[in-house]
C-alpha positions in Angstrom: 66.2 195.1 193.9 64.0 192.4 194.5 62.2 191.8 191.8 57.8 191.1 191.4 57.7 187.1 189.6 54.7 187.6 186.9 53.8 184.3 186.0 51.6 184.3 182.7 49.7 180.8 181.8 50.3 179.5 178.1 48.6 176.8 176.3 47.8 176.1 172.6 45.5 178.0 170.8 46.4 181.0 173.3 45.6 184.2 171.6 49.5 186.3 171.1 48.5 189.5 172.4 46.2 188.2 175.3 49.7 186.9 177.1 52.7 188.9 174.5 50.5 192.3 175.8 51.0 192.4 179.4 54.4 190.6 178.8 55.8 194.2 176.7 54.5 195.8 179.7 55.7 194.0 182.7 59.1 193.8 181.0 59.5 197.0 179.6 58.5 198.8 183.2 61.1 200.5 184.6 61.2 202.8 187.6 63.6 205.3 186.4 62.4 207.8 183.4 63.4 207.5 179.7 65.0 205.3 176.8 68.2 205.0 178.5 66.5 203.0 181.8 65.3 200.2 178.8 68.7 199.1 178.3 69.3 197.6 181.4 67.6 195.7 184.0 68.9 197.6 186.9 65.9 199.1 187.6 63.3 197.0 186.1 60.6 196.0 189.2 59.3 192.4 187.3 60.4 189.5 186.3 58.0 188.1 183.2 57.6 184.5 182.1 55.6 182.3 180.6 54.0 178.9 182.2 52.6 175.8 180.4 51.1 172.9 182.2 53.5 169.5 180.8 55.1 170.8 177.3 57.1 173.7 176.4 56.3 174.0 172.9 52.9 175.1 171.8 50.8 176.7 169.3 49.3 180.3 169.8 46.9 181.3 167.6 47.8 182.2 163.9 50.2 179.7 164.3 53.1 181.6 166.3 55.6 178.8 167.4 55.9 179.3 171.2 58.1 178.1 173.9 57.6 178.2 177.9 60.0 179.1 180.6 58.2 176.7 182.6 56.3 174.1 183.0 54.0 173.2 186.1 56.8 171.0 187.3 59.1 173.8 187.8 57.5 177.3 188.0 59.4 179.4 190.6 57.0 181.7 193.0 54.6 183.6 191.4 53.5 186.8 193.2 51.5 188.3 190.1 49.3 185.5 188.1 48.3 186.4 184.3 45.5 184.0 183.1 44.8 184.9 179.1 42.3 183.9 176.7 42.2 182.4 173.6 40.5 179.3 171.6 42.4 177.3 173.7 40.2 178.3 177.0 37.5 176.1 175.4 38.9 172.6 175.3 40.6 173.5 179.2 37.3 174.4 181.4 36.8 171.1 182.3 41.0 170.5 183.0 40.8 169.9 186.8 44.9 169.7 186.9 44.6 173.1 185.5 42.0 174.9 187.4 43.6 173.0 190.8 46.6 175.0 189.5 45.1 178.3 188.8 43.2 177.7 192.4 46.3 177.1 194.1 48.8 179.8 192.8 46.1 182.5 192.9 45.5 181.8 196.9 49.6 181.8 197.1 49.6 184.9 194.9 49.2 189.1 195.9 47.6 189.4 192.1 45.1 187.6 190.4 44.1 188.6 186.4 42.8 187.3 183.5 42.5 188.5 179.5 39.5 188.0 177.7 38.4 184.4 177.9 41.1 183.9 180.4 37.8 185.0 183.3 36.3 181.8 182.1 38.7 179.6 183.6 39.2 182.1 187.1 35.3 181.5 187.2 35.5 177.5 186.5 38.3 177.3 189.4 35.8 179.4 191.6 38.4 182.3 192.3 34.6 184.9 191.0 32.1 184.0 193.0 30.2 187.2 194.2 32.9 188.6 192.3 32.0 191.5 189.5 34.5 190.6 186.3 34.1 191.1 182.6 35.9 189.6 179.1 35.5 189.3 175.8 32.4 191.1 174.3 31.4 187.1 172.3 31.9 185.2 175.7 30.0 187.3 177.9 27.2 184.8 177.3 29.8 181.9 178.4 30.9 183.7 181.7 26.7 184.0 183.0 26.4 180.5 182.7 29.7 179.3 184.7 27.5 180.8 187.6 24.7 183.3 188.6 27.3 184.6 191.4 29.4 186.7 188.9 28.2 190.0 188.3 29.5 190.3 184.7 30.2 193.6 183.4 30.3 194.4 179.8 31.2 197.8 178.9 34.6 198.4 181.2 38.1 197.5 179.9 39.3 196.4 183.2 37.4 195.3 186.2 39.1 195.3 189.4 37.3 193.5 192.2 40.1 191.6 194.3 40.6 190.1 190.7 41.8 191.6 188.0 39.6 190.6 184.7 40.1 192.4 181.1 37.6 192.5 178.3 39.1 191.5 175.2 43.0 191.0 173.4 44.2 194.5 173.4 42.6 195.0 177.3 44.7 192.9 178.6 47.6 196.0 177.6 45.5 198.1 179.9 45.0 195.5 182.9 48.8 195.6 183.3 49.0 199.2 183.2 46.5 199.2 186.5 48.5 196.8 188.0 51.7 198.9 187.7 50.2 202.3 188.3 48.7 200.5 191.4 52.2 199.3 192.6 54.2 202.2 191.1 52.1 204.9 190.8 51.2 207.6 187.7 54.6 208.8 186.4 56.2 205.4 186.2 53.1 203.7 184.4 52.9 206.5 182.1 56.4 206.9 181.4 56.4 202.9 180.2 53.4 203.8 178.5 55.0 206.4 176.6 58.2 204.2 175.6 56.0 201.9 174.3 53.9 204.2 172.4 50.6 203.1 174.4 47.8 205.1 174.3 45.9 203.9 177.7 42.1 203.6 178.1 40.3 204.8 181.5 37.4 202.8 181.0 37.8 200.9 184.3 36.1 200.1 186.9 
């Protein structure tokens, strides 16, 4: 089976579950039914990992020790682009390396999505203009000013509008769940839900 490449951005100050969340999904997914299809691979539709722009070692927040796969020098193809949030965002919106980055793999990419905060960056690298999105309920604020283009949404979970933004953290569980049960269908994202012990919200849009 060839598998989906989900490449999920790291930096410092990332917050764990905005990136760890979709991760537990993407890599527990599997298109046959039960406990059993977990311990293998064999039919597992993604392939996870983690990207940083020139180190491998960083700080998320709370001060979990993380370490890359890969760095922007040697990311394979990404078909499925997972920009989360965190402190960190703040000191990268002005990081024309990494928006050019974000830019470029999202055009090369079938899936664009961010996790809370992660929406401020997609809007700084342009990728939603005329675009509705949402994120975090404290940066809602933040996202209105990058420009008056973005119809920001604040009381959906997921907004799905050619990109794929979350509100915050925990959302970001429920972004990859759309994007599975888009590519999949019901029984196989509910049936990952259930190994995981998920309890999915509806409040999309």
């Amino acid at each position: 089976m060839k598998k989906i490449n989900v490449g999920i951005l790291i930096f410092d100050e990332v917050e764990v579950l905005d990136f760890a969340g979709p991760f537990e999904v993407f890599s527990r997914t599997r298109l046959l039914k039960g406990a059993e299809s977990r311990r293998s691979d064999d039919s597992a539709p993604f392939n996870p990992f983690t990207v940083s722009m020139d180190t491998e070692h960083l700080t998320a927040t709370g001060g979990l020790k993380i370490i890359a796969d890969y760095t922007f020098n040697n990311f394979p193809k990404i078909d499925i682009l997972i920009v989360p949030g965190g402190y960190g965002t703040r000191t990268l919106l002005n990081n024309e390396s990494l928006l050019k980055w974000i830019k470029s793999v999202s055009d090369k990419a079938n899936i664009t999505a961010s996790v809370c905060t992660g929406s401020l960056l997609l809007a700084k690298a342009g990728l939603l203009e005329g675009k509705r999105a949402t994120t975090h309920w404290g940066a809602i604020k933040a996202l209105k000013s990058i420009s008056k283009n973005i119809c920001v949404i604040s009381d959906r979970r997921v907004v799905n509008d050619e990109i794929i933004t979350s509100a915050g953290v925990s959302s970001g569980i429920d972004m990859a769940f759309m994007i599975v049960e888009n590519l999949y269908g019901e029984e196989v994202s509910s049936d990952t839900a259930k190994y995981i012990e998920f309890h999915r919200s509806k409040q999309t849009l």
